[in-house]
C-alpha positions as a printed Julia matrix, in Angstrom:
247×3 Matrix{Float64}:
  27.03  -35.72  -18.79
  30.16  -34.27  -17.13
  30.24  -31.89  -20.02
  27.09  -30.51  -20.15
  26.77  -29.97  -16.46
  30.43  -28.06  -16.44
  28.97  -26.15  -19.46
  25.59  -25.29  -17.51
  27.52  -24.35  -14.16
  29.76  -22.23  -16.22
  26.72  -20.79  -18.15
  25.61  -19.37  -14.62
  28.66  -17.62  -13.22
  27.85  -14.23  -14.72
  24.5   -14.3   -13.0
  25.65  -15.73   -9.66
  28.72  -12.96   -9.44
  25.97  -10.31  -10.8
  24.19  -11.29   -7.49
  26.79  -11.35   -5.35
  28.23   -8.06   -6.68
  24.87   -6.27   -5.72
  24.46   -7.96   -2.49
  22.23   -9.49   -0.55
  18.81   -7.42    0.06
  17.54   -7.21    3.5
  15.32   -9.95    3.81
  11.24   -8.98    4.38
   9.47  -12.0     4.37
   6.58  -12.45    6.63
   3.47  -10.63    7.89
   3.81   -7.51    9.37
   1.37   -5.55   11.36
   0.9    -2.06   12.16
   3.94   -0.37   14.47
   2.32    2.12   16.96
   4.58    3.6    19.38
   3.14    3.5    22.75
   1.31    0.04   22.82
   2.83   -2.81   24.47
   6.0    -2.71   26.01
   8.32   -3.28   22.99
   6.82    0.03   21.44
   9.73    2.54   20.77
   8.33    6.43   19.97
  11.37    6.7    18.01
  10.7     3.99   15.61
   7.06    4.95   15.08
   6.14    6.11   11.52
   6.7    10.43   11.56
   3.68   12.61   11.45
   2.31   13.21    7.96
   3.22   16.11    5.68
   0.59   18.95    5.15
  -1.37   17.42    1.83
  -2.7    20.38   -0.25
  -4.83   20.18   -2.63
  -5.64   22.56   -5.31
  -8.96   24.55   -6.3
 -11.52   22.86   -6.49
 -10.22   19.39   -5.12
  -9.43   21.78   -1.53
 -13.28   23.02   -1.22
 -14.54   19.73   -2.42
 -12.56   17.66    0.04
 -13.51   20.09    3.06
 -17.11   19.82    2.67
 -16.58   16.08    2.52
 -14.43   15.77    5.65
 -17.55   18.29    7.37
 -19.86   15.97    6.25
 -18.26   12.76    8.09
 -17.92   14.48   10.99
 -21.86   15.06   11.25
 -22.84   12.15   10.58
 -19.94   10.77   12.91
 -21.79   12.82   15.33
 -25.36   11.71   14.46
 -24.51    8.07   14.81
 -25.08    7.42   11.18
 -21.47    7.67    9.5
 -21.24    7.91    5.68
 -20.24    5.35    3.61
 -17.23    3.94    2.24
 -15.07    1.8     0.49
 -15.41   -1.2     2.88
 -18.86   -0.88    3.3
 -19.76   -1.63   -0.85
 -17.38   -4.52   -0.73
 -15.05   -2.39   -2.83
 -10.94   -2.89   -2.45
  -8.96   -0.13   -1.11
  -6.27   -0.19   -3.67
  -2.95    2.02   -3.59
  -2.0     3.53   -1.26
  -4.5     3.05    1.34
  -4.49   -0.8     1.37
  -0.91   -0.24    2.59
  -2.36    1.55    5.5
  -2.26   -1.95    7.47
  -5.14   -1.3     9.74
  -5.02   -5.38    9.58
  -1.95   -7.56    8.65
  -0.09   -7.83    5.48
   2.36  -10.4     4.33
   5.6    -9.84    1.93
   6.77  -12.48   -0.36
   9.7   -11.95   -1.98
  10.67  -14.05   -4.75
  13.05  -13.56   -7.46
  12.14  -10.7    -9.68
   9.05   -9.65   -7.81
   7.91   -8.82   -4.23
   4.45   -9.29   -3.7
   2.29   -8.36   -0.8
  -1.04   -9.51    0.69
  -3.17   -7.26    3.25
  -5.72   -9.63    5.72
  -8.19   -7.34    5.04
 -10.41   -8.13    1.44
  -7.37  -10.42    0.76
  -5.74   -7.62   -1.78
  -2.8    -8.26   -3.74
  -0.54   -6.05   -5.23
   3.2    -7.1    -7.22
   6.02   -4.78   -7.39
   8.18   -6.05  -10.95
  12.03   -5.45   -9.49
  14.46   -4.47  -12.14
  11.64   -3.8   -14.8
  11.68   -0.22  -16.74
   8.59    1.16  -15.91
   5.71    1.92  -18.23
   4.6     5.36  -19.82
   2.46    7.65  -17.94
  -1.09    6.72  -19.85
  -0.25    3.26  -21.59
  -1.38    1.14  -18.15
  -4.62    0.36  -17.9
  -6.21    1.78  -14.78
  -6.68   -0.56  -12.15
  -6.73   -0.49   -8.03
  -3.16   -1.46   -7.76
  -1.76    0.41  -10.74
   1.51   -0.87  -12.27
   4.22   -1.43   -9.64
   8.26   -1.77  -10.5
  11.18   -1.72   -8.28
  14.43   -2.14   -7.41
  17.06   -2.32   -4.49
  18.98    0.68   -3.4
  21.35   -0.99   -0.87
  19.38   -2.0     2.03
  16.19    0.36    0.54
  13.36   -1.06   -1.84
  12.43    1.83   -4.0
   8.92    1.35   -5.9
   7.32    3.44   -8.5
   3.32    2.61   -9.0
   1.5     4.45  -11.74
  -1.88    3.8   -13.18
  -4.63    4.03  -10.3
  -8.08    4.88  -10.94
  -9.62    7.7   -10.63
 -11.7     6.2    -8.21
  -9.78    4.97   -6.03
  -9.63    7.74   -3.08
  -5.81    7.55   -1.73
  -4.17    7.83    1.81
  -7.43    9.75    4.02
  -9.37    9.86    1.39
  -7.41   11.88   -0.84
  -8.82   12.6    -4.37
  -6.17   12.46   -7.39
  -6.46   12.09  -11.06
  -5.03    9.89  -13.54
  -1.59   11.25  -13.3
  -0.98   10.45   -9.76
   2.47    8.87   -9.37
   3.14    7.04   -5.93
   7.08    6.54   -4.83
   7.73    4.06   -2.06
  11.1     3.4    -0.08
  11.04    0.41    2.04
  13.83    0.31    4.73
  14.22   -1.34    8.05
  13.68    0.96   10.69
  14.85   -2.28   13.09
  15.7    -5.72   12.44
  11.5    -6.15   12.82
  10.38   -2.42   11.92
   9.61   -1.83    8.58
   8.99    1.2     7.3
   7.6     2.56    3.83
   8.14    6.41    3.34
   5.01    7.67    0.68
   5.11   10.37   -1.74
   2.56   11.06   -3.94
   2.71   13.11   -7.06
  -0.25   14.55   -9.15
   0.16   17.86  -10.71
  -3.42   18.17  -11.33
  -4.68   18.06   -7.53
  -1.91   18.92   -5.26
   0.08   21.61   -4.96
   2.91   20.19   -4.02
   4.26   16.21   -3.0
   2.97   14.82   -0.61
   4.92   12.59    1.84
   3.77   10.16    4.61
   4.88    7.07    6.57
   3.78    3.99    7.11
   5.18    1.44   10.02
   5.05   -1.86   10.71
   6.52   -3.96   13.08
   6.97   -7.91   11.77
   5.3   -10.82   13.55
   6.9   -14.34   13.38
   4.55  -17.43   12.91
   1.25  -15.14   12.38
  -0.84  -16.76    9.41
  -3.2   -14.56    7.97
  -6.77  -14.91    7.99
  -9.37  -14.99    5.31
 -11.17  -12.11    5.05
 -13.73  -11.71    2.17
 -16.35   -9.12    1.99
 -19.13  -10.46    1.82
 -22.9    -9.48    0.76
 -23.34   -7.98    4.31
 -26.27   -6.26    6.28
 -24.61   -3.18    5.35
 -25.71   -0.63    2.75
 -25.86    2.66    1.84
 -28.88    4.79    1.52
 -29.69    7.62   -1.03
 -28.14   10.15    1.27
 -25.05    8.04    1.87
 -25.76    7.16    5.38
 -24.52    3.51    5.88
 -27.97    1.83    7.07
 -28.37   -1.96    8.25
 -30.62   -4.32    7.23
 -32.65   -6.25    9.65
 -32.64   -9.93    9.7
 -35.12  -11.93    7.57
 -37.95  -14.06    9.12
């Protein structure tokens, strides 16, 4: 017995002086809510996510996104907004889900860091130390295929694979070459930020780069939050309607 558990311990030095030779990751368990500078009196301006790069879009994505943005804002103004994701019941997916207009939780476990948003309970897993796929061999999904890997104290994540339908970060419209970088750093001991840039030749111009912040908070459980079959729906112009009540 002696023997075998001297040959096991031995049999796991490599790994455990691998480990200790990259060091310990900064450690982002927990839920985390959105960090807005400003509210409450532990709000710092300077640790507040920077103000979004310009994102342009190339003919005809530009024109088609413009008359779309118009179009909210009338019916904004009418009282009778258009619809969206959230009102069909369908997920956000990448990136917006990471927009944290609710909470979302990290777990990070060996060889994957997974996180949770509150709202529609979505899940997406980020595969640390994994070679990523090729461009066109992952199926298309909300999420797409996330992998990752530490950079010192910085998580750097590469997602590929999102649908076509899925709009991105306000509403942005992309094709099935989009590729979405992520680095993860704290900001703070209990600011988190993730610094966005999103790639598609076919619709942008150029990169496009954007941050979101979030500021952890100890001993919050989230809630459950399932979409329903609401009241809500959409009518054939749109317009997000509500049904009345049945008698």
């Amino acid at each position: 017995m002696r023997t075998i558990a001297l040959m096991l311990s031995l049999a796991a030095l490599p790994v455990l002086a691998q480990t200790q030779s990259k060091g310990n990751p900064p450690n982002l368990n927990g839920a985390w809510a959105v960090y807005r500078a400003g509210r409450g009196a532990a709000a710092d301006p300077k640790l507040a996510a920077p103000a979004a790069g310009p994102m342009l879009l190339k003919s005809p994505y530009a024109d088609a996104y413009k008359k779309r943005q118009a179009a909210e804002r009338e019916a904004d103004q009418r009282g009778e907004p258009l619809g969206n994701r959230g009102t069909l019941c369908i997920p956000y997916g990448m990136p917006q889900m990471m927009s944290a207009i609710y909470p979302l939780e990290i777990l990070q476990t060996p060889g994957q860091i997974t996180i949770i948003t509150e709202a529609f309970s979505e899940v997406r897993r980020i595969y640390l130390d994994e070679p990523q796929a090729k461009m066109g061999e992952v199926a298309p999904g909300y999420y797409g295929h996330s992998v990752g890997h530490w950079d010192g104290d910085m998580l750097m994540v590469d997602t590929i694979g999102i649908k076509e339908e899925v709009l991105g970060f306000r509403s942005m419209p992309h094709s099935d070459q989009v590729r979405i970088t992520e680095r993860f750093h704290l900001a703070a001991p209990d600011v988190l930020h993730d610094q966005v840039t999103v790639e598609d030749p076919v619709t942008l111009e150029k990169p496009w780069t954007f941050t979101f912040a979030y500021r952890r908070t100890p001993n919050y459980h989230l809630l459950e939050y399932v979409c329903e079959n609401n009241r809500e729906y959409l009518d054939d112009n749109g317009v997000t309607r509500l049904k009345l009540q049945d008698h």
